[in-house]
PQR file with spaces between the fields and no chain letter, atoms N, CA, C, O and H, PARSE charges and radii, in Angstrom:
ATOM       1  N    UNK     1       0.844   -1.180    0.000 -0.4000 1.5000
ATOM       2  CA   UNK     1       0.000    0.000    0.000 -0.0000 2.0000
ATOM       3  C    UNK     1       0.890    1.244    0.000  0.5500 1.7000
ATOM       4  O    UNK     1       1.583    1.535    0.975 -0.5500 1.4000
ATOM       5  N    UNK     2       0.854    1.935   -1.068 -0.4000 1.5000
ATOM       6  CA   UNK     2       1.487    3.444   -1.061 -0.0000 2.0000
ATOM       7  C    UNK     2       0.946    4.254    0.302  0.5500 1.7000
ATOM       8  O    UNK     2      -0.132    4.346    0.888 -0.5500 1.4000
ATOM       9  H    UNK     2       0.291    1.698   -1.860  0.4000 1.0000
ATOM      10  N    UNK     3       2.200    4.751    0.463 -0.4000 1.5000
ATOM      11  CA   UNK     3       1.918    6.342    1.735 -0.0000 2.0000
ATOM      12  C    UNK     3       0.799    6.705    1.227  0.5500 1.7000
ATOM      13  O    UNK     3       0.511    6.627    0.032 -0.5500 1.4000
ATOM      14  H    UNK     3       3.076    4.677   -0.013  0.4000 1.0000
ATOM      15  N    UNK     4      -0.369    7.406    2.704 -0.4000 1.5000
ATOM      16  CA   UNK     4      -1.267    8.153    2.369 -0.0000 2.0000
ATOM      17  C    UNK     4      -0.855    9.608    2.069  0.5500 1.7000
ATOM      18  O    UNK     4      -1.777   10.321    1.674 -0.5500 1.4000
ATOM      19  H    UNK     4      -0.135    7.469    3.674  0.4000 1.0000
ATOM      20  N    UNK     5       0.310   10.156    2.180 -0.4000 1.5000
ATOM      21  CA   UNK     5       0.571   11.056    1.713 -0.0000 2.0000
ATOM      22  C    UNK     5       1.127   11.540    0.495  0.5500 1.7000
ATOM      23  O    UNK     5       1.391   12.727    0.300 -0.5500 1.4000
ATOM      24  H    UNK     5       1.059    9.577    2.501  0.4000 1.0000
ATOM      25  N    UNK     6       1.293   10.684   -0.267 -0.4000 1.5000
ATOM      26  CA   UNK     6       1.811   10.547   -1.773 -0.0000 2.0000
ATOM      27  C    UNK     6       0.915   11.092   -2.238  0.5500 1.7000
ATOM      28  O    UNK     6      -0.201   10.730   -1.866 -0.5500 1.4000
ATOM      29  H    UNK     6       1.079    9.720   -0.108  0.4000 1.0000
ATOM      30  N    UNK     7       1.005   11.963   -3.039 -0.4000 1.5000
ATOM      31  CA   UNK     7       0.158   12.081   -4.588 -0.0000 2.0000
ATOM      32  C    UNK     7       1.113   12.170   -5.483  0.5500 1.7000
ATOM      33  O    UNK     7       2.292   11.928   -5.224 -0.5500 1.4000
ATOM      34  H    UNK     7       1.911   12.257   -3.342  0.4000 1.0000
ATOM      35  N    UNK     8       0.490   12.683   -7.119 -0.4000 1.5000
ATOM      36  CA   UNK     8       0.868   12.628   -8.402 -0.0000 2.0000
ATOM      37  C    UNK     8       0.517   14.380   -9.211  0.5500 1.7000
ATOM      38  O    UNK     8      -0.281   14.552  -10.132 -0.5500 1.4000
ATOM      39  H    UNK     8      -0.467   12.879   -7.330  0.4000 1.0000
ATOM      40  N    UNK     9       0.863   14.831   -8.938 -0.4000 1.5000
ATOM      41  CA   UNK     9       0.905   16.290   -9.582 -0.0000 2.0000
ATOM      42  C    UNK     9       1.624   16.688  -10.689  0.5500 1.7000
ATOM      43  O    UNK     9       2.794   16.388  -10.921 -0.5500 1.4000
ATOM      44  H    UNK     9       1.511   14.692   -8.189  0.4000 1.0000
ATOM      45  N    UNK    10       0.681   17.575  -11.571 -0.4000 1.5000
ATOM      46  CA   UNK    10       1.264   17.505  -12.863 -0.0000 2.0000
ATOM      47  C    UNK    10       1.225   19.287  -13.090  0.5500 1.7000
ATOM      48  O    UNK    10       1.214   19.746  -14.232 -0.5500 1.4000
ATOM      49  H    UNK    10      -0.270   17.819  -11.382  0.4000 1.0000
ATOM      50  N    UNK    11       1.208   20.140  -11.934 -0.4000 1.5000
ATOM      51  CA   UNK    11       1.778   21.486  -12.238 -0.0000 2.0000
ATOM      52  C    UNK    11       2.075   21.729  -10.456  0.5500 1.7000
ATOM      53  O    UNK    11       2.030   20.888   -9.559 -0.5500 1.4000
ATOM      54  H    UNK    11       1.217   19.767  -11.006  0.4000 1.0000
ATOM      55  N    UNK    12       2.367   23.122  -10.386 -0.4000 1.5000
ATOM      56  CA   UNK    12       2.168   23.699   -9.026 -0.0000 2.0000
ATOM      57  C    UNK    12       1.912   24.967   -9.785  0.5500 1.7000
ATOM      58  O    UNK    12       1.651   25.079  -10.983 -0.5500 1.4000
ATOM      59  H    UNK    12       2.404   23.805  -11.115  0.4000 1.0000
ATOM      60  N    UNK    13       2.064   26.123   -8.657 -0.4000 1.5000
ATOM      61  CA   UNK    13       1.692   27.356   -8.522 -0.0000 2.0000
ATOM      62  C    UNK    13       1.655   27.939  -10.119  0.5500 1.7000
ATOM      63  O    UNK    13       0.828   28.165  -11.002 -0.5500 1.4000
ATOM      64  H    UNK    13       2.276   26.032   -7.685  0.4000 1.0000
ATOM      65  N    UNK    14       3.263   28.037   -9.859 -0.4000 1.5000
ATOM      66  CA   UNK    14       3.727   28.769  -11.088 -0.0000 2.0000
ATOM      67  C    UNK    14       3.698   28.189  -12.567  0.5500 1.7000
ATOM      68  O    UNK    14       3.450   28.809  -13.601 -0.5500 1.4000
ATOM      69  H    UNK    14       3.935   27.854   -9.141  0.4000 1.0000
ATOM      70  N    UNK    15       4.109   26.438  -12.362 -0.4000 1.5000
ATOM      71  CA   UNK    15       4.713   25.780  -13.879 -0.0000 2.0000
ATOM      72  C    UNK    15       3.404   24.682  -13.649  0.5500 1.7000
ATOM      73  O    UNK    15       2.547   24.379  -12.819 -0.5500 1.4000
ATOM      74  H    UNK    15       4.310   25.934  -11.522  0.4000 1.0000
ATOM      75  N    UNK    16       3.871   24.346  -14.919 -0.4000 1.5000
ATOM      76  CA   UNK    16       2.903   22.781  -15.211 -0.0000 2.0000
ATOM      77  C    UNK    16       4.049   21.826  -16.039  0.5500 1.7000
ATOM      78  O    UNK    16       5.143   22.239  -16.426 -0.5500 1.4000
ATOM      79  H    UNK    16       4.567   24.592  -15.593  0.4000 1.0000
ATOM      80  N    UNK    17       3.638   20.756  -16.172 -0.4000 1.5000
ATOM      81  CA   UNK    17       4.940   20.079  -16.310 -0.0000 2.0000
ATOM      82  C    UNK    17       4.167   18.733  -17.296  0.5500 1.7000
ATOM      83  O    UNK    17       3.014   18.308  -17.225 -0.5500 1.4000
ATOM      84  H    UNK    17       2.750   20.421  -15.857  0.4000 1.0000
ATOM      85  N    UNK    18       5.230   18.330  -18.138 -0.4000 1.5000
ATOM      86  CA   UNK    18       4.902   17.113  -19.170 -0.0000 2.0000
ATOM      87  C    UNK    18       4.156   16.072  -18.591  0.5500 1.7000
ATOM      88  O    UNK    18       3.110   15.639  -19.074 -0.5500 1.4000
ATOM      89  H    UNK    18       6.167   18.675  -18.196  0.4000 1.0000
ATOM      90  N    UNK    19       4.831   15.558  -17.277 -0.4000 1.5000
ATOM      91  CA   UNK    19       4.557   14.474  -16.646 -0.0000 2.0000
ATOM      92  C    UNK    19       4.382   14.787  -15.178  0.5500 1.7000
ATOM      93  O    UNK    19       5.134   15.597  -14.636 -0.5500 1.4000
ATOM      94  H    UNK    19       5.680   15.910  -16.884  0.4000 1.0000
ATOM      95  N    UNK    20       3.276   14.085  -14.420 -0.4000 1.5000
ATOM      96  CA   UNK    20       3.349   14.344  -13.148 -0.0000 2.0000
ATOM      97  C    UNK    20       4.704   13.541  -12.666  0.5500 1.7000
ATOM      98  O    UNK    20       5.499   12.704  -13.094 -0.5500 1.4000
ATOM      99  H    UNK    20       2.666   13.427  -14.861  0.4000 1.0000
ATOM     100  N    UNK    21       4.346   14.663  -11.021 -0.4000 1.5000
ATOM     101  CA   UNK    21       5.803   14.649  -10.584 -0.0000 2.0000
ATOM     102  C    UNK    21       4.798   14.120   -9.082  0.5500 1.7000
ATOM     103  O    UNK    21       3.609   14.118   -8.761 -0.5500 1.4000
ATOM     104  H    UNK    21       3.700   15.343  -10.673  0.4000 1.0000
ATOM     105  N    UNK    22       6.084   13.723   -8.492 -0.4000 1.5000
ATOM     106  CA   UNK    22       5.594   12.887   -6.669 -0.0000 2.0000
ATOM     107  C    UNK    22       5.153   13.922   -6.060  0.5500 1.7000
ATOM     108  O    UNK    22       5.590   14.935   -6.604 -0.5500 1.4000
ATOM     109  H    UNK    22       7.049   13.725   -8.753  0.4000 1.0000
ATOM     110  N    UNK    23       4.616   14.100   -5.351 -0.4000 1.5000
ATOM     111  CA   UNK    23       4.121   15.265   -4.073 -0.0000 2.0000
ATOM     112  C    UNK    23       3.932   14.855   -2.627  0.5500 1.7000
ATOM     113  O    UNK    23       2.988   14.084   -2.457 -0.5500 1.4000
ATOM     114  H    UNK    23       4.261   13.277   -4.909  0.4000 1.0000
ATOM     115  N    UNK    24       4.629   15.203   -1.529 -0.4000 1.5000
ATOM     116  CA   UNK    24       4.130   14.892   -0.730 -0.0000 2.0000
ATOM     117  C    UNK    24       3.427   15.909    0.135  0.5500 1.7000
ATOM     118  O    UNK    24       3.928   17.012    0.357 -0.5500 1.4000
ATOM     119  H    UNK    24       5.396   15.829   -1.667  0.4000 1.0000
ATOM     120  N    UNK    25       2.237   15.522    0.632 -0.4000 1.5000
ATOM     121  CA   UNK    25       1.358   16.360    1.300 -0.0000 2.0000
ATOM     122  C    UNK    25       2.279   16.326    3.171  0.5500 1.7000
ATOM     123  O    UNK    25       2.194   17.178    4.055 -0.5500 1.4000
ATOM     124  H    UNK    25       1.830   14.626    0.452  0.4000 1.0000
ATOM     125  N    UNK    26       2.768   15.509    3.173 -0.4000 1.5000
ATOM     126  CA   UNK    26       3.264   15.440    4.619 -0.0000 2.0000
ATOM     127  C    UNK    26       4.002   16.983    4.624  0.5500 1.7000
ATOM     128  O    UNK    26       3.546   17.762    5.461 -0.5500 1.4000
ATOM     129  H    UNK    26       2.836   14.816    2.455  0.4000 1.0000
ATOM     130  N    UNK    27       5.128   17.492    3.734 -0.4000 1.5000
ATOM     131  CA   UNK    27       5.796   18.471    3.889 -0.0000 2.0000
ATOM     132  C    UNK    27       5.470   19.725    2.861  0.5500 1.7000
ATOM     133  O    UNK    27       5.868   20.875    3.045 -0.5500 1.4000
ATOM     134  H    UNK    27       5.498   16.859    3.054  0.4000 1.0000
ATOM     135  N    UNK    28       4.675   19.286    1.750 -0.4000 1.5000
ATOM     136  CA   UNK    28       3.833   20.214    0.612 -0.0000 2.0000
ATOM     137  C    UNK    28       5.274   20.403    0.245  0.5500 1.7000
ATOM     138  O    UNK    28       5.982   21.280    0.738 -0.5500 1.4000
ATOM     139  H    UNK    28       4.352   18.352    1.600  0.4000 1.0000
ATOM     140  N    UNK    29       5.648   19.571   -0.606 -0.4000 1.5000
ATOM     141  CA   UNK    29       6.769   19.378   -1.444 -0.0000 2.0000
ATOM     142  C    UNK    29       7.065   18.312   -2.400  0.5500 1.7000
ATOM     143  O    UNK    29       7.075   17.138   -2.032 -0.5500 1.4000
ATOM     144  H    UNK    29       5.072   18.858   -1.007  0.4000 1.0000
ATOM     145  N    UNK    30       7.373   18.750   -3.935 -0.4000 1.5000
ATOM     146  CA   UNK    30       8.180   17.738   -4.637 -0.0000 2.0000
ATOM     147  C    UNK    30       8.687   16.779   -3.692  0.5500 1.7000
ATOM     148  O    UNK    30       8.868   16.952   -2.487 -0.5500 1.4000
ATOM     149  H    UNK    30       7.365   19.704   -4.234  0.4000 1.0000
ATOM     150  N    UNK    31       8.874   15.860   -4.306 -0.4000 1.5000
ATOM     151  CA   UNK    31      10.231   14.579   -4.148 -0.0000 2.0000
ATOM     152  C    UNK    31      10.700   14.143   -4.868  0.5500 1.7000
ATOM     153  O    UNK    31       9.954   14.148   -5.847 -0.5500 1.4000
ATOM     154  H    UNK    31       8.727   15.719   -5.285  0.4000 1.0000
ATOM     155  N    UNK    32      11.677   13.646   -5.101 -0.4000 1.5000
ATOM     156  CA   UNK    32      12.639   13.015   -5.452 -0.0000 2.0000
ATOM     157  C    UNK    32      12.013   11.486   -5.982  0.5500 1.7000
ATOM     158  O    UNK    32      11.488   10.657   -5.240 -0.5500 1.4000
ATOM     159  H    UNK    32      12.283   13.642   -4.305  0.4000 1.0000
ATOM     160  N    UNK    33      12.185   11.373   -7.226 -0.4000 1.5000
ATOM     161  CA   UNK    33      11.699   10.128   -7.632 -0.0000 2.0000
ATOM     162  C    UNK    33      12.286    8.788   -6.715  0.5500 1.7000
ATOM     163  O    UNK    33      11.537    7.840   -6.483 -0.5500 1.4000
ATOM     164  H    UNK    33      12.612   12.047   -7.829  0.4000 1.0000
ATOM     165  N    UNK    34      13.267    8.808   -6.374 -0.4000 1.5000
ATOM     166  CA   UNK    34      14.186    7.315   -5.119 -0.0000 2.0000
ATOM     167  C    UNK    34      13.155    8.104   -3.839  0.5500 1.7000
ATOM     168  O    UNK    34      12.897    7.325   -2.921 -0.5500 1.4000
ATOM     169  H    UNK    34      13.876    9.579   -6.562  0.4000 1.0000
ATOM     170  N    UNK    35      12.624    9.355   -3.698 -0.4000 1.5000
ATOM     171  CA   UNK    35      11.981    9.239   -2.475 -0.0000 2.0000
ATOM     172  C    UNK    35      10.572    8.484   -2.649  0.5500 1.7000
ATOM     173  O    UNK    35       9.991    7.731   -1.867 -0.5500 1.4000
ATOM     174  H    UNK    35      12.834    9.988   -4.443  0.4000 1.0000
ATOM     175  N    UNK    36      10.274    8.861   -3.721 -0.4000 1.5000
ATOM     176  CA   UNK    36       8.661    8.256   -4.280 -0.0000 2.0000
ATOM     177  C    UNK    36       9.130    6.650   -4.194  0.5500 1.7000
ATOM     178  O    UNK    36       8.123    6.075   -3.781 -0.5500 1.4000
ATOM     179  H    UNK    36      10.746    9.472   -4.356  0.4000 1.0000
ATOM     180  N    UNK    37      10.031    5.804   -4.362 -0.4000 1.5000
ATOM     181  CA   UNK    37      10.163    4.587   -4.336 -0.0000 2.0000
ATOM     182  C    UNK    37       9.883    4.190   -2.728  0.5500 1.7000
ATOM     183  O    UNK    37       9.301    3.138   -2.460 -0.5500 1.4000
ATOM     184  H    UNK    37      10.849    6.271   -4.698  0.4000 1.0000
ATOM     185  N    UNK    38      10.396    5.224   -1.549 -0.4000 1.5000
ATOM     186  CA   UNK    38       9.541    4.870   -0.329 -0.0000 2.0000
ATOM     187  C    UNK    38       8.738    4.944   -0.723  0.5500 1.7000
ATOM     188  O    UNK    38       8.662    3.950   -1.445 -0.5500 1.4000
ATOM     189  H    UNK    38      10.868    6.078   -1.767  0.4000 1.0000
ATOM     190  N    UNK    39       7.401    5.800   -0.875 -0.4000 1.5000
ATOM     191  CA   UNK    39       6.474    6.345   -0.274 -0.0000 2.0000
ATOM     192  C    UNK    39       6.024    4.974   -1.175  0.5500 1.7000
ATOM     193  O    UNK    39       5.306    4.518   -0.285 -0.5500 1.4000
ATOM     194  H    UNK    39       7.462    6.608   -0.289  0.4000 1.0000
ATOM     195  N    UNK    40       5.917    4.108   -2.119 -0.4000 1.5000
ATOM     196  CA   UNK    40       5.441    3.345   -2.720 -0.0000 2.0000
ATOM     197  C    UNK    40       5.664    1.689   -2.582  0.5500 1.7000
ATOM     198  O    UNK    40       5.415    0.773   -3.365 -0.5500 1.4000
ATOM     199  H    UNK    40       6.501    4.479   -2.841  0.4000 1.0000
ATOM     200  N    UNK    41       6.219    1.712   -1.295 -0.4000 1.5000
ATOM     201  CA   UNK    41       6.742    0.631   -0.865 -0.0000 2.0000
ATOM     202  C    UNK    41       7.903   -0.077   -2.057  0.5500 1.7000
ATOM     203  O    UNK    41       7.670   -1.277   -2.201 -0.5500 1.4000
ATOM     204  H    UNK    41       6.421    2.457   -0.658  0.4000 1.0000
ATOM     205  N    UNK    42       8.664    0.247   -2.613 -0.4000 1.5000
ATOM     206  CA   UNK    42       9.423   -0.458   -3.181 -0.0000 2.0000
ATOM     207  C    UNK    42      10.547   -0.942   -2.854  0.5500 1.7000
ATOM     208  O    UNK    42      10.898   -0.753   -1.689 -0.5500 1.4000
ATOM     209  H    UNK    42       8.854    1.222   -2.496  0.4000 1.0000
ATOM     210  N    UNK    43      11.214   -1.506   -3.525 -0.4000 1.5000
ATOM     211  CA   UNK    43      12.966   -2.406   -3.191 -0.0000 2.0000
ATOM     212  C    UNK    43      12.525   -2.954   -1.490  0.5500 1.7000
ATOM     213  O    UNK    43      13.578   -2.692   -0.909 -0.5500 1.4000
ATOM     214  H    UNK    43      10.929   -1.659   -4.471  0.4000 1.0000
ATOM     215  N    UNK    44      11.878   -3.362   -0.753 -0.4000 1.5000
ATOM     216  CA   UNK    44      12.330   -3.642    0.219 -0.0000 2.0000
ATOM     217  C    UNK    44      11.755   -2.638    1.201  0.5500 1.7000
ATOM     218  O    UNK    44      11.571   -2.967    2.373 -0.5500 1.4000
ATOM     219  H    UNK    44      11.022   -3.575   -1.225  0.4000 1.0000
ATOM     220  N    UNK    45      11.427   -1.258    0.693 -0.4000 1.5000
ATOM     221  CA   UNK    45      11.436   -0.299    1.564 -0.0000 2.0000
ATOM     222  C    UNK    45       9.783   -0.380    1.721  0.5500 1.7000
ATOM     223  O    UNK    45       8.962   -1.023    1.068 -0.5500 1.4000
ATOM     224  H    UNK    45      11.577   -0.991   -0.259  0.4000 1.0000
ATOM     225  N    UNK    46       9.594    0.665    3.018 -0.4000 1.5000
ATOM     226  CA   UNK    46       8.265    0.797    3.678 -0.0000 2.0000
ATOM     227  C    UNK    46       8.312    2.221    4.360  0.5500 1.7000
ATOM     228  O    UNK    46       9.053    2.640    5.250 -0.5500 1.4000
ATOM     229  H    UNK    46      10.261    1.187    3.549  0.4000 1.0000
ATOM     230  N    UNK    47       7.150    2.916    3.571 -0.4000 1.5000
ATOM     231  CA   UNK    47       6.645    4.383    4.391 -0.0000 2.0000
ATOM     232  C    UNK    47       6.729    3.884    5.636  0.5500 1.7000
ATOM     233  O    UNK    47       7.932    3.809    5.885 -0.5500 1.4000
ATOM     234  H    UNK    47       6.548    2.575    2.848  0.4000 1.0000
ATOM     235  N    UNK    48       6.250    3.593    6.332 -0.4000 1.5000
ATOM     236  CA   UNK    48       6.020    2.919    7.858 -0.0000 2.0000
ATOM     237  C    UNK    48       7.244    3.478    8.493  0.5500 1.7000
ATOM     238  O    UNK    48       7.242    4.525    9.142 -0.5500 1.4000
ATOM     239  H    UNK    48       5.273    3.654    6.129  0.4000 1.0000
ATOM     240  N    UNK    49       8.564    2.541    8.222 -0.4000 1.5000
ATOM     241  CA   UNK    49       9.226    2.597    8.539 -0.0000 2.0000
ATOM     242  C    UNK    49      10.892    3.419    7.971  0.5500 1.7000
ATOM     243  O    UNK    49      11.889    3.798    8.586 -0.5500 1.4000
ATOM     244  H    UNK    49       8.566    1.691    7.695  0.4000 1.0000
ATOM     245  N    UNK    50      10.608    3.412    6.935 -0.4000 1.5000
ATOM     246  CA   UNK    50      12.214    4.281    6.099 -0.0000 2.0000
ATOM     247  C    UNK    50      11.879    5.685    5.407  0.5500 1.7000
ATOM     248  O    UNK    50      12.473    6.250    4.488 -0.5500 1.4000
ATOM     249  H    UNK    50       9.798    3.104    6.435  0.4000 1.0000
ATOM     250  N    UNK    51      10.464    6.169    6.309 -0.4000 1.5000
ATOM     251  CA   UNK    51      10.091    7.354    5.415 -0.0000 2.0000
ATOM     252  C    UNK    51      10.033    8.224    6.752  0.5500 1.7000
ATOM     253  O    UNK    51       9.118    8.104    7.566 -0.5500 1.4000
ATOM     254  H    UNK    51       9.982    5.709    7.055  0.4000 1.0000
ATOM     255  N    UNK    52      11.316    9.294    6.931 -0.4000 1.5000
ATOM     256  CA   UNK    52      11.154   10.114    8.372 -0.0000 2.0000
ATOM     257  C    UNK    52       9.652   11.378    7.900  0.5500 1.7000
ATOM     258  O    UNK    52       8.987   11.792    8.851 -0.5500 1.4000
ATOM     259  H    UNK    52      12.060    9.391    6.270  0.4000 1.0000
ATOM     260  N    UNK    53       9.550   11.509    7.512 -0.4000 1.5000
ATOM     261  CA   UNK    53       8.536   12.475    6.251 -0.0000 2.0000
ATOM     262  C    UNK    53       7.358   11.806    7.017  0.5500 1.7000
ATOM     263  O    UNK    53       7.033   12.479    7.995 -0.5500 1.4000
ATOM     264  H    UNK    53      10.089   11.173    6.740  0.4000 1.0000
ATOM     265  N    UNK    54       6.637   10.686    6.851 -0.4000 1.5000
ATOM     266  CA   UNK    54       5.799   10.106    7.145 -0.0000 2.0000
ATOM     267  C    UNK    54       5.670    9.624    8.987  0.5500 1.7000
ATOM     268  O    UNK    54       4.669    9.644    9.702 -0.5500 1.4000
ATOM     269  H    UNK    54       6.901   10.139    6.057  0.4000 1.0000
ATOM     270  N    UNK    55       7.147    9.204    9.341 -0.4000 1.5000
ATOM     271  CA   UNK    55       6.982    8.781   10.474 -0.0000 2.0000
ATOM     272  C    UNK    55       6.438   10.529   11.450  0.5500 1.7000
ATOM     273  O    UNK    55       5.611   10.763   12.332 -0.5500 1.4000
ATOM     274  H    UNK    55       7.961    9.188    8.759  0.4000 1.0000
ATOM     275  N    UNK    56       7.218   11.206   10.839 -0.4000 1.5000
ATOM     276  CA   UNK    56       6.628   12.934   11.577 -0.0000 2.0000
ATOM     277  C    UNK    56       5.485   13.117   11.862  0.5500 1.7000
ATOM     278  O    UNK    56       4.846   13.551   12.821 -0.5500 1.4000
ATOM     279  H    UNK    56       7.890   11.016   10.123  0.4000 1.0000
ATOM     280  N    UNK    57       5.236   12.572   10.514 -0.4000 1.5000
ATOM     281  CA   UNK    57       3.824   13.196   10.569 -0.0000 2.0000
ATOM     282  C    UNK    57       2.638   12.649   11.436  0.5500 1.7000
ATOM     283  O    UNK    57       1.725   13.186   12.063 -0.5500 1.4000
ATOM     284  H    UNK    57       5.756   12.220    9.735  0.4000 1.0000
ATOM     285  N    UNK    58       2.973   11.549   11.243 -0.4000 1.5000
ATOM     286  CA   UNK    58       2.347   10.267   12.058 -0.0000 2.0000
ATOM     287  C    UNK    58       2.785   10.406   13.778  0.5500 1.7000
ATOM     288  O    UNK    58       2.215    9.694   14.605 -0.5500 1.4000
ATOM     289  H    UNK    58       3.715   11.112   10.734  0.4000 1.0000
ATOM     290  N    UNK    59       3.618   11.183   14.095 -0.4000 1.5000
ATOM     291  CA   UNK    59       4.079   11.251   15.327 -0.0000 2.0000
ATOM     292  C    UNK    59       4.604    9.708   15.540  0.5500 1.7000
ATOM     293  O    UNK    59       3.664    8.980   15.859 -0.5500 1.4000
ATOM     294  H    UNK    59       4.081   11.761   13.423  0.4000 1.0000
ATOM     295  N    UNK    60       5.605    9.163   15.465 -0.4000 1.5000
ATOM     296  CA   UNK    60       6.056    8.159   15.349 -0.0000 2.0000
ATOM     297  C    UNK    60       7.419    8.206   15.574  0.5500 1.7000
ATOM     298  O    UNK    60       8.094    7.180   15.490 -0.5500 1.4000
ATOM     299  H    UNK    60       6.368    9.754   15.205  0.4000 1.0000
């Protein structure tokens, strides 16, 4: 199960962009596509646990 804080955004304020880009609502910021591989549980990894972004927010 992907982070509940992940989304998929395809502009912000100012620009709009070809392809959506990661967003996280935890910090209202881009990420980093290897960060989107947390937030999406991949390689091994888990929001839960290898995402400080998420654990914050979560008070955790």
């Amino acid at each position: 199960m992907a982070c509940p804080y992940l989304e998929y955004r395809d502009a912000d304020e100012a620009h709009s962009f070809d392809t959506e880009r990661a967003y996280c609502t935890a910090v209202d910021a881009f990420v980093q596509p290897m960060r989107a591989d947390i937030c999406n549980d991949r390689y091994d990894l888990h929001h839960e646990t290898d995402c400080e972004f998420y654990r914050e927010a979560e008070g955790l």
